[in-house]
Biopython code that builds the backbone (N, CA, C, O; Angstrom):
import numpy as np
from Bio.PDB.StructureBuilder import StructureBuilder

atoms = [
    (1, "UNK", "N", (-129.994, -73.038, -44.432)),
    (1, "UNK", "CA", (-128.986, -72.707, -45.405)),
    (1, "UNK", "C", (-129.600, -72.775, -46.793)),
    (1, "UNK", "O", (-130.682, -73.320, -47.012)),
    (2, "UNK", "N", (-128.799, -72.153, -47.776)),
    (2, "UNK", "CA", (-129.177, -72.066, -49.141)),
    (2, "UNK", "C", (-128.411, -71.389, -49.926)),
    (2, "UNK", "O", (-127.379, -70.916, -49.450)),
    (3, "UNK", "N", (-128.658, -71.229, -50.990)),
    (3, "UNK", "CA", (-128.019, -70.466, -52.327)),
    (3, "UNK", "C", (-128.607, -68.934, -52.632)),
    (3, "UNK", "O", (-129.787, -68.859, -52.291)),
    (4, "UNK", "N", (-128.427, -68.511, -52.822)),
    (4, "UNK", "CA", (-129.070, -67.262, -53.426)),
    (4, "UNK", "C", (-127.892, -66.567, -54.431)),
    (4, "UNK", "O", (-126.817, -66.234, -53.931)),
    (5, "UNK", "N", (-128.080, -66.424, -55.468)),
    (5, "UNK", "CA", (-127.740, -65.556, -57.066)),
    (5, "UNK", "C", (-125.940, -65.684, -56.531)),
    (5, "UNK", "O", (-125.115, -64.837, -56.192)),
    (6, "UNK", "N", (-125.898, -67.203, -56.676)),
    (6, "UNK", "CA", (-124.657, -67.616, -56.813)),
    (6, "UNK", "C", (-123.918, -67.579, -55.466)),
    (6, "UNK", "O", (-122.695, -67.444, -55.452)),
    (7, "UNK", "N", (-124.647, -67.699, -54.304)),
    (7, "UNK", "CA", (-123.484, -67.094, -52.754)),
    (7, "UNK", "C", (-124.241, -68.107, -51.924)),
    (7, "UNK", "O", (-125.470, -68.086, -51.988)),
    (8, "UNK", "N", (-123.567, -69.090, -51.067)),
    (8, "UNK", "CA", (-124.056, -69.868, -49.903)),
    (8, "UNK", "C", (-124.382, -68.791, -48.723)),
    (8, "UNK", "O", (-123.557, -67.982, -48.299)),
    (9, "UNK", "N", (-125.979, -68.944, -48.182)),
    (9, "UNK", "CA", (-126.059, -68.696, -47.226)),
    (9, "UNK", "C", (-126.912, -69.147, -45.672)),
    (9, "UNK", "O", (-127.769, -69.932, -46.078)),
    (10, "UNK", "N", (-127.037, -69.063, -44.560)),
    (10, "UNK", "CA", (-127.361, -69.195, -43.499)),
    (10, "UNK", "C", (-128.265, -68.403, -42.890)),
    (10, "UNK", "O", (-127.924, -67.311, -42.437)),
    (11, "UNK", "N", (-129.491, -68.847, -42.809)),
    (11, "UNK", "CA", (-130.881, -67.964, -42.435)),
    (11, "UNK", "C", (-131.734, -68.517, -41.396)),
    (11, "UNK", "O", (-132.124, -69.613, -40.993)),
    (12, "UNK", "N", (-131.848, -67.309, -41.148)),
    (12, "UNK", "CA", (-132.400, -67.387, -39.778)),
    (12, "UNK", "C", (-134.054, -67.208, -40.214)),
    (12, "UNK", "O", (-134.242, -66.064, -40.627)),
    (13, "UNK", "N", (-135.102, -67.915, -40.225)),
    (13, "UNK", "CA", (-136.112, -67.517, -39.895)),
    (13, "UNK", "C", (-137.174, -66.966, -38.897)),
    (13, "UNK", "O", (-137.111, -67.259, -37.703)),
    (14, "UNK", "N", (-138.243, -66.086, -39.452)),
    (14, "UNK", "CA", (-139.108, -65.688, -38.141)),
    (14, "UNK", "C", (-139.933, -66.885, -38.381)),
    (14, "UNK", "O", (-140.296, -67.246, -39.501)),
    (15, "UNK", "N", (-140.252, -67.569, -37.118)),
    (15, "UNK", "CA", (-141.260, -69.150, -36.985)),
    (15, "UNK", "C", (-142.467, -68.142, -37.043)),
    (15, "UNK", "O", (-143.113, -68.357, -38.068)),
    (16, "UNK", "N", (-142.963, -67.172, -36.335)),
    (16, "UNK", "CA", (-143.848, -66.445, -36.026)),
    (16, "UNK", "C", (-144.161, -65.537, -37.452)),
    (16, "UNK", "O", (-145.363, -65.309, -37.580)),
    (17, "UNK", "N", (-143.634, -65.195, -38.118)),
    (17, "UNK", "CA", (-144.085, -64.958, -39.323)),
    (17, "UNK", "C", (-143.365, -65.131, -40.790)),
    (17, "UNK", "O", (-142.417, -64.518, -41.280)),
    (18, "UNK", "N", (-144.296, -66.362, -41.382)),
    (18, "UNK", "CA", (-143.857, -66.892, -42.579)),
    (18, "UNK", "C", (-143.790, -66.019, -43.543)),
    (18, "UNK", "O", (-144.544, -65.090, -43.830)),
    (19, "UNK", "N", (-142.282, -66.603, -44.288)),
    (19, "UNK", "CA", (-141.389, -66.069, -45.220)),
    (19, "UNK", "C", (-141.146, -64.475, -44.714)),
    (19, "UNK", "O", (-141.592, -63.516, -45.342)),
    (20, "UNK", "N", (-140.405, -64.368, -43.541)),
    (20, "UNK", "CA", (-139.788, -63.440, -43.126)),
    (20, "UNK", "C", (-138.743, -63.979, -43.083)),
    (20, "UNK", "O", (-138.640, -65.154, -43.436)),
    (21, "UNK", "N", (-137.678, -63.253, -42.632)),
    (21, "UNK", "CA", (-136.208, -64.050, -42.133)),
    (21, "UNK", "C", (-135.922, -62.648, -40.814)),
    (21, "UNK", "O", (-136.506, -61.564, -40.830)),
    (22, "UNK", "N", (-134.780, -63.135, -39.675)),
    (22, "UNK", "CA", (-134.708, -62.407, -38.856)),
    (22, "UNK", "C", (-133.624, -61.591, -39.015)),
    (22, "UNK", "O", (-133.456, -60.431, -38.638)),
    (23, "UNK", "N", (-132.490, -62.768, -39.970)),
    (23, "UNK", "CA", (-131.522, -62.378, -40.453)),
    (23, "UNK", "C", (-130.252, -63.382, -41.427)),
    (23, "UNK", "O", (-129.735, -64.437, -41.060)),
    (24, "UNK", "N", (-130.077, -62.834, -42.372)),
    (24, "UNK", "CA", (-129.327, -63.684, -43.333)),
    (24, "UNK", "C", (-127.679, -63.503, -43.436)),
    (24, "UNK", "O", (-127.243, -62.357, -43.547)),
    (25, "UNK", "N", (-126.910, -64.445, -43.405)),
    (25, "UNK", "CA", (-125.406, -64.180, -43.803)),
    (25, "UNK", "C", (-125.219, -65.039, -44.596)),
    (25, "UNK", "O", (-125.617, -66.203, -44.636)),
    (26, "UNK", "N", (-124.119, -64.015, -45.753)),
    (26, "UNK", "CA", (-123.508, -65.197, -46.944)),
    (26, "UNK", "C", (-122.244, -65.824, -46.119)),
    (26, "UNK", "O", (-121.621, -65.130, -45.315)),
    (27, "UNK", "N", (-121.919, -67.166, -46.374)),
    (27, "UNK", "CA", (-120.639, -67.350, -45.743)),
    (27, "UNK", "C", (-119.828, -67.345, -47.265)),
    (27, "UNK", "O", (-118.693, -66.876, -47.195)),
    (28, "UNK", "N", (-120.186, -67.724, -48.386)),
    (28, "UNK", "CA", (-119.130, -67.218, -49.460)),
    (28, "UNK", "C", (-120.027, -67.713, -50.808)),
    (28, "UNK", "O", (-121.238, -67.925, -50.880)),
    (29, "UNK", "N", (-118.818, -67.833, -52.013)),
    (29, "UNK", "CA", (-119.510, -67.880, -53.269)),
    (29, "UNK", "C", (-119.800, -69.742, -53.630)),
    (29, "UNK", "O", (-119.224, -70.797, -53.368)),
    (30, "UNK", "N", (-120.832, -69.379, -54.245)),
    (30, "UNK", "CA", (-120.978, -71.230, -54.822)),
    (30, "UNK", "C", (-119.746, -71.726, -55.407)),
    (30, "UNK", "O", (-119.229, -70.759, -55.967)),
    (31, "UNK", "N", (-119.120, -72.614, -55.534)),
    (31, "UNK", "CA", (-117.773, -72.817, -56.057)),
    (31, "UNK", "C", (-117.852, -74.024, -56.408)),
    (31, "UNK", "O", (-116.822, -74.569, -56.804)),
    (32, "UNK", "N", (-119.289, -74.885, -56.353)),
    (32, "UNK", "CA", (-119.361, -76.432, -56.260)),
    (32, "UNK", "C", (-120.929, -76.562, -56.657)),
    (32, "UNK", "O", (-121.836, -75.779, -56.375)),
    (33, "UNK", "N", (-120.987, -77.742, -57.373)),
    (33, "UNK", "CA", (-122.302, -77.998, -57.986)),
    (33, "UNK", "C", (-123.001, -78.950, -57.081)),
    (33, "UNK", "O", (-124.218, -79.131, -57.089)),
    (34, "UNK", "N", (-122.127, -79.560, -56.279)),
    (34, "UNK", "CA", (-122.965, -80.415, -55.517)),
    (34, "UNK", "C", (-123.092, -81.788, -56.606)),
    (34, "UNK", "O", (-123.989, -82.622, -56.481)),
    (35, "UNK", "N", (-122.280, -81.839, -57.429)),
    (35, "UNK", "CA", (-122.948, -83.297, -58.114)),
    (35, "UNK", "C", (-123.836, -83.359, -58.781)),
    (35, "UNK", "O", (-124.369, -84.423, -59.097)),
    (36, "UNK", "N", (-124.325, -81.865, -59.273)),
    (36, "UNK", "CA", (-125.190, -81.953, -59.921)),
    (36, "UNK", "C", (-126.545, -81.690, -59.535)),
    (36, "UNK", "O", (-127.541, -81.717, -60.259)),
    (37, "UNK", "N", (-126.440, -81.334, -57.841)),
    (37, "UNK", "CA", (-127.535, -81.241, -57.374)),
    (37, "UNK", "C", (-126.965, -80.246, -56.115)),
    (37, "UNK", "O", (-126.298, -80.639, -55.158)),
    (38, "UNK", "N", (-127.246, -79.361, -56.280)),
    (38, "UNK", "CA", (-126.873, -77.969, -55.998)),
    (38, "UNK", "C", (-127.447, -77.579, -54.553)),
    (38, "UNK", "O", (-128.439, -78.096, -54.040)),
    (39, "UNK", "N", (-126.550, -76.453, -53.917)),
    (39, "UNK", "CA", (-127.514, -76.123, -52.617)),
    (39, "UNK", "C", (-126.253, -76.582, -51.633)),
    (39, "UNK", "O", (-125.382, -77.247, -52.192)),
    (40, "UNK", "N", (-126.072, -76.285, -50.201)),
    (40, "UNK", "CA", (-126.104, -76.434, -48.696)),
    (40, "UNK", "C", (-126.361, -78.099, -48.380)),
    (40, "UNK", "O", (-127.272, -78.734, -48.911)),
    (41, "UNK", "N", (-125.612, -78.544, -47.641)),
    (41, "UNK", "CA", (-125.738, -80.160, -46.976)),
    (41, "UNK", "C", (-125.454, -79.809, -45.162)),
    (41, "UNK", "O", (-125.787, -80.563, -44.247)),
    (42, "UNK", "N", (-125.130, -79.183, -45.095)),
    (42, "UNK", "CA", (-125.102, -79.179, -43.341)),
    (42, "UNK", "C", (-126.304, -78.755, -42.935)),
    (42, "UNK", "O", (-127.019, -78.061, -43.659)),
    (43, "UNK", "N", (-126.627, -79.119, -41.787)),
    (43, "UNK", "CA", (-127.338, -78.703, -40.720)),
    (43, "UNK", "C", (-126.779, -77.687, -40.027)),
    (43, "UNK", "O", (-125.617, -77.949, -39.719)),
    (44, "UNK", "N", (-127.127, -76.712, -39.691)),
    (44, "UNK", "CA", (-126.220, -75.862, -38.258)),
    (44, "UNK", "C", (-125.910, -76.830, -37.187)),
    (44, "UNK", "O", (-126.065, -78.051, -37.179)),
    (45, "UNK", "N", (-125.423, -76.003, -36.249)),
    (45, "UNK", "CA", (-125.457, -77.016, -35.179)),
    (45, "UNK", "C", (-125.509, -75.859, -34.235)),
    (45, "UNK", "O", (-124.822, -74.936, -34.672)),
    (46, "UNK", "N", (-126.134, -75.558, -32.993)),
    (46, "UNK", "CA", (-126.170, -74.200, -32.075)),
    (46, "UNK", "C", (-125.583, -74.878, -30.769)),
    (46, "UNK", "O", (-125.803, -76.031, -30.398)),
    (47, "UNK", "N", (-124.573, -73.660, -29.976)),
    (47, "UNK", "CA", (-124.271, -74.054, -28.982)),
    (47, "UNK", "C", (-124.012, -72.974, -27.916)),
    (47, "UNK", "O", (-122.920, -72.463, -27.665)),
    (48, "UNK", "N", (-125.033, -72.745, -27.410)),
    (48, "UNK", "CA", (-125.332, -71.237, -26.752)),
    (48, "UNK", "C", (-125.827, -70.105, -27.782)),
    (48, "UNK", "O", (-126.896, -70.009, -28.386)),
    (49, "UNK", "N", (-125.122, -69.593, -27.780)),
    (49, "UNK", "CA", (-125.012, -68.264, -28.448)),
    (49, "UNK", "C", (-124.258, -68.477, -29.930)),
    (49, "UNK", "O", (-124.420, -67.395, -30.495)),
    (50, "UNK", "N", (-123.746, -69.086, -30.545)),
    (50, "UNK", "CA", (-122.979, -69.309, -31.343)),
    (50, "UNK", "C", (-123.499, -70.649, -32.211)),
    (50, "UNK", "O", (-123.677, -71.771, -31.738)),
    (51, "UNK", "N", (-123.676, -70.280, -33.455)),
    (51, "UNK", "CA", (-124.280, -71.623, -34.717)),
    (51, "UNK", "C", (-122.627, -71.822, -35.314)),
    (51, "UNK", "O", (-121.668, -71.054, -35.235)),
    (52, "UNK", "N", (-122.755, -73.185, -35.929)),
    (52, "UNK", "CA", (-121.667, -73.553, -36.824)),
    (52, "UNK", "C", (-121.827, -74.035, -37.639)),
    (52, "UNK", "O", (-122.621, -74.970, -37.538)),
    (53, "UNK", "N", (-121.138, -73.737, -39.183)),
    (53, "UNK", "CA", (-121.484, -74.740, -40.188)),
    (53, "UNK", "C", (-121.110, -74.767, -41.093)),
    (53, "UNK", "O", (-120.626, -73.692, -41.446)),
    (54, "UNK", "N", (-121.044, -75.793, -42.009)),
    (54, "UNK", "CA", (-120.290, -75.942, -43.046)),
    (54, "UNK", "C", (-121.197, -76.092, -44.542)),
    (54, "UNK", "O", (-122.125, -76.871, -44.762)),
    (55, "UNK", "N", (-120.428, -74.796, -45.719)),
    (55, "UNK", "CA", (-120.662, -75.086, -46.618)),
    (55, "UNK", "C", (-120.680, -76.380, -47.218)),
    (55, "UNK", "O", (-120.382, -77.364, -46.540)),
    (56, "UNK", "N", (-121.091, -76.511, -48.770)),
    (56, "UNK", "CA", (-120.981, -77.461, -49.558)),
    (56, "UNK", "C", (-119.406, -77.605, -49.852)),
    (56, "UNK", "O", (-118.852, -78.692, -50.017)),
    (57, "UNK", "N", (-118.498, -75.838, -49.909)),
    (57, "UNK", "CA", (-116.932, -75.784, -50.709)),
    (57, "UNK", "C", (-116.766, -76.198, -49.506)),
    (57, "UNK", "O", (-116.291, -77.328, -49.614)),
    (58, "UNK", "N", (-116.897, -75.905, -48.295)),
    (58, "UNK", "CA", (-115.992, -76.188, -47.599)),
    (58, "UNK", "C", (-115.311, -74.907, -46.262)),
    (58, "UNK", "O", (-114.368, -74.785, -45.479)),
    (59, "UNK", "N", (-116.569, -74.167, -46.723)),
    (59, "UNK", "CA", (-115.960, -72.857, -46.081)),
    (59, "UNK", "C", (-116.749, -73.025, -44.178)),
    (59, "UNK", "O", (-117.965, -72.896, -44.316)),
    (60, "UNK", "N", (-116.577, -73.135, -43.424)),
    (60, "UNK", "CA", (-116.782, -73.700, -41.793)),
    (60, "UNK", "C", (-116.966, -72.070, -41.081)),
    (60, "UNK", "O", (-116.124, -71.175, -41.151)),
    (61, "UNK", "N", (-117.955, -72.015, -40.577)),
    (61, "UNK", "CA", (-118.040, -70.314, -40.364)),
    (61, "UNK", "C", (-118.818, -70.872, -38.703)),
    (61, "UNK", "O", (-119.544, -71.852, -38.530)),
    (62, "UNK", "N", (-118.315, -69.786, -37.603)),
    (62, "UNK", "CA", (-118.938, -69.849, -36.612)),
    (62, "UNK", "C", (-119.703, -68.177, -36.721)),
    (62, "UNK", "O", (-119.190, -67.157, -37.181)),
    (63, "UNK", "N", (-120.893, -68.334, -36.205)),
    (63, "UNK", "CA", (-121.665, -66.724, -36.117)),
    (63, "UNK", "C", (-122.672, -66.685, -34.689)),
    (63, "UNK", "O", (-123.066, -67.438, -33.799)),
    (64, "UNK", "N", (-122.768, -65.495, -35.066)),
    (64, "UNK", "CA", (-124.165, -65.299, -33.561)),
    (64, "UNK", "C", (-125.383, -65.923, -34.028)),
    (64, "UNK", "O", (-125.940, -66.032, -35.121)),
    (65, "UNK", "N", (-125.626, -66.315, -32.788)),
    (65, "UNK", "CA", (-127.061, -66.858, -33.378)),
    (65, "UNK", "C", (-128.441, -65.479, -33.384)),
    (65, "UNK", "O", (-129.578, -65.607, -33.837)),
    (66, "UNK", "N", (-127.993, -64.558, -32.896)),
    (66, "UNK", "CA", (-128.781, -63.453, -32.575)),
    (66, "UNK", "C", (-128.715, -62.500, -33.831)),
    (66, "UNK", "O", (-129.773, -62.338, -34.440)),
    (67, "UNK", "N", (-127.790, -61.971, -34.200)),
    (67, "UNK", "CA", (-127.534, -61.232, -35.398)),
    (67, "UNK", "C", (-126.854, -61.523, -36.393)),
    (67, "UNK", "O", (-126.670, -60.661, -37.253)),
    (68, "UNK", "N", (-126.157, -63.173, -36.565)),
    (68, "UNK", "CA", (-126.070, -63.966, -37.615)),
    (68, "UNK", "C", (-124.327, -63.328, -38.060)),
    (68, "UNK", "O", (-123.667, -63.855, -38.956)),
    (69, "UNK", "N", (-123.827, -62.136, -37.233)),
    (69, "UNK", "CA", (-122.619, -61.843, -37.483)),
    (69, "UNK", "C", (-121.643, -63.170, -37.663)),
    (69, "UNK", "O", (-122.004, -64.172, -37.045)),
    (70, "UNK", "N", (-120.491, -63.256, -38.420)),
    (70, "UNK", "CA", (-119.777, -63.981, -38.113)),
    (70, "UNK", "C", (-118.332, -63.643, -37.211)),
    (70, "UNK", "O", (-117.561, -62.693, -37.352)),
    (71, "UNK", "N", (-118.295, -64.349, -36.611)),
    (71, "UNK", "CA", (-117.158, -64.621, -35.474)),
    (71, "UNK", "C", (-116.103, -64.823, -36.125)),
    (71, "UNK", "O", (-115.318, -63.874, -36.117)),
    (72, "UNK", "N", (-115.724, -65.948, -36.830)),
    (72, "UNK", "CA", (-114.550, -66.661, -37.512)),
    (72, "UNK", "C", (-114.957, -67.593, -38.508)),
    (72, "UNK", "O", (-116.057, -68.129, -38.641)),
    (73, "UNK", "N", (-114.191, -67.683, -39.014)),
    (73, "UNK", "CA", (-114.081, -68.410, -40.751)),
    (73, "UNK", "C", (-113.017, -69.156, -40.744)),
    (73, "UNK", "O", (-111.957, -68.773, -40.249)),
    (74, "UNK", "N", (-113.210, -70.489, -41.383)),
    (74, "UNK", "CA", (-112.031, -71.065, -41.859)),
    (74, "UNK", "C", (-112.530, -71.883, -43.094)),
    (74, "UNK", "O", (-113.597, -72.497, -43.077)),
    (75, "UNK", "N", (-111.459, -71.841, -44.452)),
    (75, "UNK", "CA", (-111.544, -72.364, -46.090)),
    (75, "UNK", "C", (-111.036, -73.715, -45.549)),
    (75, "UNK", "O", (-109.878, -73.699, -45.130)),
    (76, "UNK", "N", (-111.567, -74.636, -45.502)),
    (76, "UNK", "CA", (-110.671, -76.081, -45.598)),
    (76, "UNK", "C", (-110.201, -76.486, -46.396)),
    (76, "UNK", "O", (-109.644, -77.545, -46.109)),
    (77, "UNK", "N", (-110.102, -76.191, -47.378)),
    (77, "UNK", "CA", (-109.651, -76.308, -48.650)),
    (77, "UNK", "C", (-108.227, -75.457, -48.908)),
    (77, "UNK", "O", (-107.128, -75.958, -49.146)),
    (78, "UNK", "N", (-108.479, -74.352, -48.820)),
    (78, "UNK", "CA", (-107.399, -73.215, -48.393)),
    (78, "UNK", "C", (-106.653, -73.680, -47.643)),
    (78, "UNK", "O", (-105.680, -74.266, -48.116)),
    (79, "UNK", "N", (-106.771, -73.623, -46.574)),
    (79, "UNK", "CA", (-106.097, -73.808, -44.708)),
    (79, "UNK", "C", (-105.452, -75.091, -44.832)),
    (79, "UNK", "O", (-104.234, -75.181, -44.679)),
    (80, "UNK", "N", (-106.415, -76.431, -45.189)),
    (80, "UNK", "CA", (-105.955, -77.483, -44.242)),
    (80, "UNK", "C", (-105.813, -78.950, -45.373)),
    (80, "UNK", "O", (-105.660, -80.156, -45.179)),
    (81, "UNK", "N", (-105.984, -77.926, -46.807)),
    (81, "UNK", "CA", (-106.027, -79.423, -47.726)),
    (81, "UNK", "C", (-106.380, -80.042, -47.988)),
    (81, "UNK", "O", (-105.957, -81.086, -48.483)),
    (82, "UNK", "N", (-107.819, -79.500, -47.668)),
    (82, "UNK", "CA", (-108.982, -80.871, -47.852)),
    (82, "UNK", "C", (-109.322, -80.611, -49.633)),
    (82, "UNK", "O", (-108.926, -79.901, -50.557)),
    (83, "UNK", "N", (-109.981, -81.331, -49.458)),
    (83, "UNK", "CA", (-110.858, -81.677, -51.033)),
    (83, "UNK", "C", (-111.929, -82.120, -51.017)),
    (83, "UNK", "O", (-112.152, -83.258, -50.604)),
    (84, "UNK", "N", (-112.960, -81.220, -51.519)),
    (84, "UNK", "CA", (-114.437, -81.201, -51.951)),
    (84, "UNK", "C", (-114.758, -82.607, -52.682)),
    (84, "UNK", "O", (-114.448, -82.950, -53.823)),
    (85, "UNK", "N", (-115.507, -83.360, -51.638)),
    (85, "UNK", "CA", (-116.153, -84.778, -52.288)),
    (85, "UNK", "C", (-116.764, -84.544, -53.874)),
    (85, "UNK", "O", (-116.321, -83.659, -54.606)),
    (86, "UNK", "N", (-117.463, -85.146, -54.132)),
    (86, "UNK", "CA", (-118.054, -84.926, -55.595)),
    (86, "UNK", "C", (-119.325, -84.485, -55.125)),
    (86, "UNK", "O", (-120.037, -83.882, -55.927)),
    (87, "UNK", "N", (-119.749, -84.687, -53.918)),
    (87, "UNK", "CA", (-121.206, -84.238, -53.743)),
    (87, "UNK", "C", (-120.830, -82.894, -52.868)),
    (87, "UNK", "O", (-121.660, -81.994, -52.743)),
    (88, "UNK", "N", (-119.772, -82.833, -52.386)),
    (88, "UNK", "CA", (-120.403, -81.631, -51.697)),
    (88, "UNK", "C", (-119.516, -82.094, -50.444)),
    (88, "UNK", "O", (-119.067, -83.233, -50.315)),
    (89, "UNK", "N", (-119.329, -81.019, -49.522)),
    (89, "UNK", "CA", (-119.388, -80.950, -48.204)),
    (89, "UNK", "C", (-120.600, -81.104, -47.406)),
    (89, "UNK", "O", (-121.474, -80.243, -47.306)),
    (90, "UNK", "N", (-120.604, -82.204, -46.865)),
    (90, "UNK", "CA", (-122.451, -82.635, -46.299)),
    (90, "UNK", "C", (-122.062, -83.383, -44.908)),
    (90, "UNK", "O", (-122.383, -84.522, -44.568)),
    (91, "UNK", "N", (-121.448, -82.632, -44.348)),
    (91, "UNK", "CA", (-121.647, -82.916, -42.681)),
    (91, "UNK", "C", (-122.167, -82.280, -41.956)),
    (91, "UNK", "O", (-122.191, -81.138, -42.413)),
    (92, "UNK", "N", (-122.775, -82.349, -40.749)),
    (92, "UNK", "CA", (-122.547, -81.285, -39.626)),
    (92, "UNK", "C", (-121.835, -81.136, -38.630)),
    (92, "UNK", "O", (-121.473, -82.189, -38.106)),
    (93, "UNK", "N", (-121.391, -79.920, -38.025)),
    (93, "UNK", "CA", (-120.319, -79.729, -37.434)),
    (93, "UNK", "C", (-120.661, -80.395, -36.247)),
    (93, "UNK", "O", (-121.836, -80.690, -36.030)),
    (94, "UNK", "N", (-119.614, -80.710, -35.322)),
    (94, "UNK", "CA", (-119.836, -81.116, -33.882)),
    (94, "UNK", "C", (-119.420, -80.089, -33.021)),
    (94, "UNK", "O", (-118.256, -79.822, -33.318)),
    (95, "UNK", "N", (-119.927, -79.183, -31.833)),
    (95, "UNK", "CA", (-119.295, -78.518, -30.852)),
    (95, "UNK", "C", (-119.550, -79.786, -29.672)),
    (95, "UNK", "O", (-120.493, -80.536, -29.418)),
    (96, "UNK", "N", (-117.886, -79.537, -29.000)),
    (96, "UNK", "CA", (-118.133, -80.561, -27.756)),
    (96, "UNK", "C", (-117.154, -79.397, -26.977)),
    (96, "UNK", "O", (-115.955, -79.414, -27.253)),
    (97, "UNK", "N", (-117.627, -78.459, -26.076)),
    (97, "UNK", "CA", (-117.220, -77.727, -25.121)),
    (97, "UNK", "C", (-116.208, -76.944, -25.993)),
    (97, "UNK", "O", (-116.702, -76.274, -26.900)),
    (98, "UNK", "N", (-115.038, -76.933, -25.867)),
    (98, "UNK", "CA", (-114.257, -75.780, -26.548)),
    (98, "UNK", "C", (-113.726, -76.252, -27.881)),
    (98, "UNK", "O", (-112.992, -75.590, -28.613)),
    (99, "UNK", "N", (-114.175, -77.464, -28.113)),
    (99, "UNK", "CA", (-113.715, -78.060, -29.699)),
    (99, "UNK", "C", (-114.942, -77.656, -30.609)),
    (99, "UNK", "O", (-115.922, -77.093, -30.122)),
    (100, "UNK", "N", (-114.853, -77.947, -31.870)),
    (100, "UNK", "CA", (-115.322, -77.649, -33.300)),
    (100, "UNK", "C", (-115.092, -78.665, -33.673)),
    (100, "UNK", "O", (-113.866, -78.550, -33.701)),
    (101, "UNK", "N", (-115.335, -79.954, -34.115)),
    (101, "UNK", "CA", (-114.898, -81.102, -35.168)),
    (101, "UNK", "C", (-115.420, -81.334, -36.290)),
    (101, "UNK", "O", (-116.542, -81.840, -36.258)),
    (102, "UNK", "N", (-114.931, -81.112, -37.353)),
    (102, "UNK", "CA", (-115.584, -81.605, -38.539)),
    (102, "UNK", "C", (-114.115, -82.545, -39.440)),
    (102, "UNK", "O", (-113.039, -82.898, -38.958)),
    (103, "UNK", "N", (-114.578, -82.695, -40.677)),
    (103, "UNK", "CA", (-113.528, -83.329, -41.667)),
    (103, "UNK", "C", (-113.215, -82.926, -42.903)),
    (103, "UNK", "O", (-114.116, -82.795, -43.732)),
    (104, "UNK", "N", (-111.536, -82.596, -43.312)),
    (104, "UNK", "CA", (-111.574, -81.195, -44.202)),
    (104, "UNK", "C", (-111.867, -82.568, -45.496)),
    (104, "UNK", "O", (-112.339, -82.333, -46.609)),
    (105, "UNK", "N", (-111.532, -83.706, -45.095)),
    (105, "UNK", "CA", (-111.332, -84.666, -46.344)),
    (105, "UNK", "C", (-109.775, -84.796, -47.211)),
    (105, "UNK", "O", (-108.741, -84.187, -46.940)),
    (106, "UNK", "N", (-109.909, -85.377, -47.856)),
    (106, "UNK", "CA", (-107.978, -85.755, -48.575)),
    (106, "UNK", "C", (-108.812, -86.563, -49.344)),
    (106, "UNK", "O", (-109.785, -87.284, -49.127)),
    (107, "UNK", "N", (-108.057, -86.186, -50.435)),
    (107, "UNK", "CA", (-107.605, -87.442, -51.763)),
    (107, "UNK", "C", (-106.809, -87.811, -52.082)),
    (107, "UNK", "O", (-106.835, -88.639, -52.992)),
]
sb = StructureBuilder()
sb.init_structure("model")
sb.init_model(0)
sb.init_chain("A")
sb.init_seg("    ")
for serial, (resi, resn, name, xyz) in enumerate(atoms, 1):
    if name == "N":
        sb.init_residue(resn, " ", resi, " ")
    sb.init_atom(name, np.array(xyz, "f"), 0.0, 1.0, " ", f" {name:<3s}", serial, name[0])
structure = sb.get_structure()
C-alpha cells in the first residue's frame, strides 16, 4: 500500500522484476494525515483469491488478488460511524471463513 499524488493505493508487485508492479488500485482519496506521518497502516491480508484492507480514512476494500479489481467497498466512517484515530486507521483485516473483522472505532 501507499499514497500516490494525493489517492491511497494497493500494489501488487512483480518479485521477479524490480520496480515493476503487476497491478495497482486506488481504493480512494487521502483524507487523513496520519498524525503527521502520512501513508497506509494495514497490511493486506489474502484469502484465496481475494486481498482485504484497510485504508488509513477508513475506507475497507475487498479485490482480486489477480487483477487487483475491486469486489466491494465499504466507508466506515460513512456506513458505520466510526472515527479516524489521530494516527490513522492501522489495523489489519481478519478473514475467518465467510467473516471480514475489523474495527470502525467510536468516540
Amino acid at each position: 500500500m501507499g499514497n500516490r499524488q494525493g489517492t491511497e493505493w494497493v500494489l501488487a508487485p512483480d518479485v521477479g522484476n524490480v520496480g515493476k508492479e503487476i497491478w495497482a488500485s486506488p481504493i480512494g482519496p487521502v483524507r487523513h494525515d496520519g498524525g503527521s506521518y502520512a501513508g497506509p497502516r494495514s497490511t493486506p491480508t489474502i484469502d484465496g483469491d481475494r486481498l482485504y484492507t484497510l485504508g488509513i480514512n477508513g475506507d475497507l476494500v475487498c479485490m482480486g488478488t489477480k487483477d487487483g479489481k475491486i469486489l466491494w467497498r465499504h466507508d466506515l466512517v460513512k456506513e458505520f460511524g466510526g472515527q479516524i484515530p489521530g494516527w490513522g486507521y492501522s489495523e489489519s483485516v481478519l478473514a475467518d471463513g465467510p467473516l471480514v473483522i475489523c474495527t470502525p472505532g467510536k468516540g
